[in-house]
C-alpha positions in Angstrom: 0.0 0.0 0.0 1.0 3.3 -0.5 2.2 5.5 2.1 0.6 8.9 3.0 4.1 10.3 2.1 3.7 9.3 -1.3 0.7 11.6 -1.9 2.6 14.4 -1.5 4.4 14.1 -4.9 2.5 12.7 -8.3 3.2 9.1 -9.4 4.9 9.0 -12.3 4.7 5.4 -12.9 2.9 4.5 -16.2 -0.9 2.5 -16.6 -0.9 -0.4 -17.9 -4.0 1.7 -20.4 -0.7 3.7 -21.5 0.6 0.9 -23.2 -1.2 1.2 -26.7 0.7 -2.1 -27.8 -1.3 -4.1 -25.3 -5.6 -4.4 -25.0 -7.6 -6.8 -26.8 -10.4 -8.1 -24.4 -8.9 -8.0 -21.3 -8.6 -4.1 -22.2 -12.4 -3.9 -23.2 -13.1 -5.5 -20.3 -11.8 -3.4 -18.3 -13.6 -0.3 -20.2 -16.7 -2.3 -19.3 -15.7 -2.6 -15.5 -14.4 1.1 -15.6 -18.1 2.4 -16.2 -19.1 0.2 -12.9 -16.8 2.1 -11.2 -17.6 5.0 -11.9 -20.8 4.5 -11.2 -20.0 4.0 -7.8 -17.5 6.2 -7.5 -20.2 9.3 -9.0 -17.0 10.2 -11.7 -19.1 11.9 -13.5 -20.5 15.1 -11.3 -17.5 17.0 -11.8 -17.9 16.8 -15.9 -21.6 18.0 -15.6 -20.7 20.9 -12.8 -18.2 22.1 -15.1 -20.2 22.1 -18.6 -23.4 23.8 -16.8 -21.1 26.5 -15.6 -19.5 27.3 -19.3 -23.3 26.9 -20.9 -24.5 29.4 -18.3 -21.2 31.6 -18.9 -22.2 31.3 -22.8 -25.4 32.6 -22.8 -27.2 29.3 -22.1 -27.1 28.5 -25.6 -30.2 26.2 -27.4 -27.6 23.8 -29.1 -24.1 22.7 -27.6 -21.7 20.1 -28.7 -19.7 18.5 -26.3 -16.1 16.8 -27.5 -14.5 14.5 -25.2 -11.0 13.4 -25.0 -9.8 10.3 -24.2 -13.5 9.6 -23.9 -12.7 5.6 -23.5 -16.2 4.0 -23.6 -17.9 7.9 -23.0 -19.9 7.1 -20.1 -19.7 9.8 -18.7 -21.6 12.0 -20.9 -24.6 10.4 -20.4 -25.8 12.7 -17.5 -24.6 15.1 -19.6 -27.1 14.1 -22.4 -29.7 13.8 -19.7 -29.3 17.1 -18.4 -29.3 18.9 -21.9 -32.9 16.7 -22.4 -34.3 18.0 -19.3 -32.8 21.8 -20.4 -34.0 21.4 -23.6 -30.8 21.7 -25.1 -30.1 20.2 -28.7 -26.9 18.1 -27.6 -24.3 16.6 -29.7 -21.3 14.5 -28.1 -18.4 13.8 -29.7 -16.2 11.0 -27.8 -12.4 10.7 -29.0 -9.9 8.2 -28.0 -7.1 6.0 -30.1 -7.6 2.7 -29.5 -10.2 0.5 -31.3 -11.1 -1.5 -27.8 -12.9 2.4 -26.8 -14.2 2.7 -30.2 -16.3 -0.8 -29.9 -17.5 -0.3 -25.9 -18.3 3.4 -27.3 -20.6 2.5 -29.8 -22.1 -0.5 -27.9 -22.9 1.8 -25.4 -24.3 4.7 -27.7 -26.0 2.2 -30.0 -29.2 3.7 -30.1 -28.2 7.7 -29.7 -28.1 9.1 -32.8 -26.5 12.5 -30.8 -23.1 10.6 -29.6 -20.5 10.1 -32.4 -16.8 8.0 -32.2 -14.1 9.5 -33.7 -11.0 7.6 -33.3 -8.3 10.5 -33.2 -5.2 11.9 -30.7 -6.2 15.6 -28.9 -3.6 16.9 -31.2 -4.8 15.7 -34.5 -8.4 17.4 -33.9 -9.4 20.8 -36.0 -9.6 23.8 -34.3 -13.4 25.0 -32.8 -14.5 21.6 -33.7 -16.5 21.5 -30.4 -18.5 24.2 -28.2 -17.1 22.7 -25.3 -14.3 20.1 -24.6 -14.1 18.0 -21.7 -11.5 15.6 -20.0 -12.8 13.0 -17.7 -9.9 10.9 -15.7 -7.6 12.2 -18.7 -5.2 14.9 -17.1 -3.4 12.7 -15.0 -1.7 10.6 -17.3 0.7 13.3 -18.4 3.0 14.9 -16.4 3.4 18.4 -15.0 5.6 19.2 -17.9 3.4 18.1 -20.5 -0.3 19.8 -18.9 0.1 23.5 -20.4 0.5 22.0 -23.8 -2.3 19.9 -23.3 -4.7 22.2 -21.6 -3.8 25.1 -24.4 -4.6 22.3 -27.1 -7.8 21.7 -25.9 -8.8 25.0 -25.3 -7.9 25.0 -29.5 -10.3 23.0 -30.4 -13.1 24.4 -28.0 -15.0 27.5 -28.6 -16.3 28.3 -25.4 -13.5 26.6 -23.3 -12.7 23.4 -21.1 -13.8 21.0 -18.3 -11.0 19.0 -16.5 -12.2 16.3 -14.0 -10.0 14.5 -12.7 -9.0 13.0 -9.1 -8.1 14.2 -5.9 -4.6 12.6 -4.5 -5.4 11.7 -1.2 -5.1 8.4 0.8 -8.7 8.5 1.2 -9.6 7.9 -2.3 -6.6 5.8 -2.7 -8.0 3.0 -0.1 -11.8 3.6 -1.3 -10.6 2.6 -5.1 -8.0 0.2 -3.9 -10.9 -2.0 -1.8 -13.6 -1.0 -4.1 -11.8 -2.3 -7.8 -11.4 -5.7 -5.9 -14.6 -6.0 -4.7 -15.8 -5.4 -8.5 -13.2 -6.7 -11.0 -10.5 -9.0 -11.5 -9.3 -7.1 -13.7 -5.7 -6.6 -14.2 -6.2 -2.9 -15.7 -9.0 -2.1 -13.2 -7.2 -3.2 -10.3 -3.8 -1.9 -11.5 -4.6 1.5 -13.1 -7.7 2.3 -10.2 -5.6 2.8 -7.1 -2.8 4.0 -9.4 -4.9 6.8 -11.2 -5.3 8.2 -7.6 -1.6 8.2 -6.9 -1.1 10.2 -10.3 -4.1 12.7 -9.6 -3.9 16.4 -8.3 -3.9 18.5 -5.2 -4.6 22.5 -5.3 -0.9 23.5 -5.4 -1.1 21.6 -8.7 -3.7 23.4 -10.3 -2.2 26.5 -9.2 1.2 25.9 -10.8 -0.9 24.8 -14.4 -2.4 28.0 -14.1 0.6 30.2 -14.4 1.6 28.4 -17.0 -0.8 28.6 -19.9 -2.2 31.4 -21.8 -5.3 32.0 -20.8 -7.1 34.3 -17.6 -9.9 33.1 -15.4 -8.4 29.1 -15.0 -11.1 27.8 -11.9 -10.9 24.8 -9.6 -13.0 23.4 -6.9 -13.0 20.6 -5.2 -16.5 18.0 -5.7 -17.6 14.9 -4.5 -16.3 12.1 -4.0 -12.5 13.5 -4.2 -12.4 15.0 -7.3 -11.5 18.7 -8.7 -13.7 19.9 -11.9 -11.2 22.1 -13.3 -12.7 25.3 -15.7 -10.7 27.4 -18.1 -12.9 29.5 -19.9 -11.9 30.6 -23.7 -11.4 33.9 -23.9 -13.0 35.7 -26.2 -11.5 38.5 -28.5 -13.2 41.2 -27.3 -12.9 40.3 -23.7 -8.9 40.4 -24.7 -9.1 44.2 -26.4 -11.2 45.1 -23.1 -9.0 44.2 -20.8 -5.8 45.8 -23.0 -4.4 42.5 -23.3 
């Protein structure tokens, strides 16, 4: 088990899900298991709290279109789709990952939703303003502190409004809760490997702070939300906003 020491500092040991050589059905598997888990584990609040903020910012706009990368099997846009129903909000969700295993759970799991579309692509090979909105569920945390700006600044690229971050708070209390949880679920190697490790790579506050002085863009928000997790805002700025300010 890891000590409370090690919290203090991000893992940098790779997930076995990092390994793009690997998957098959074990890998599938474990996308399947992942949406159990997450379940449980209410992963996707943060993603929703974050989204209704930059709609609301936005004018509360009639028609959105969320993109979400490293989507895996994209489960966690569908509160998202069920709060857009209930605003009355013409939604459109585009999941994007790179391996073929997220491309099949994706589309098992969207079957019959003509609003969610796959498209099997990297965050840096996507077209600029392609989505209102992009979102990053469980995503940050594989890359290190010297690769986030770059990411971040990428994705706010391809979004016109800006982007959601949720990802998990490091904290032995999570750790221990995922640890116990993944093998009460799964036997899973992924699952039970990359859960408790995922904490060990998440965030604190200092590291949010830090990412904020570091990319181009003003008004960077994060709060803390149930159950250990940070939603993570960075609104696009618009041009005018920039020409205001004397920017």
């Amino acid at each position: 088990m890891t000590s409370g020491r090690g919290f203090r500092h991000r893992s940098s040991e790779p997930e076995l899900m990092d390994d793009f050589t690997q998957g098959g059905d074990k890998l599938q598997e474990a996308l399947r298991h992942l949406r159990r888990l997450n379940r449980i584990l209410r992963a996707n609040g943060p993603a929703l709290y974050g989204v209704k903020r930059l709609w609301n910012r936005s004018g509360r706009p009639d028609r959105l279109t969320i993109l979400d990368v490293g989507s895996g099997s994209g489960d966690i846009n569908r509160r998202i789709l069920k709060w857009a129903d209930k605003q009355g909000v013409k939604m459109r969700v585009i999941l994007a990952d790179v391996t073929e295993e997220a491309r099949a759970e994706a589309e098992r799991l969207f079957r019959n939703d003509s609003r969610v579309l796959f498209v099997k692509q990297d965050l840096f090979d996507l077209v600029s303003e392609q989505a209102d909105i992009v979102t990053a569920s469980q995503f940050a945390h594989h890359f290190s502190k010297e690769h986030m700006p770059s990411i971040v600044e990428q994705m706010l690229k391809v979004s016109r409004m800006g982007v959601v971050i949720n990802d998990i708070h490091r904290h032995w209390i999570p750790w221990v809760a995922v640890w116990f949880v993944t093998r009460c679920i799964s036997g899973n190697r992924y699952i039970r490997h990359d859960g408790p490790l995922s904490v060990a790579k998440g965030f604190r506050g200092s590291d949010f702070r830090s990412l904020a002085r570091r990319i181009e863009s003003s008004g960077m928000t994060y709060s803390w939300r149930p159950l250990f997790r940070y939603a993570v805002i960075v609104p696009k700025q618009r041009e005018a906003e920039t020409n205001e300010n004397g920017i």
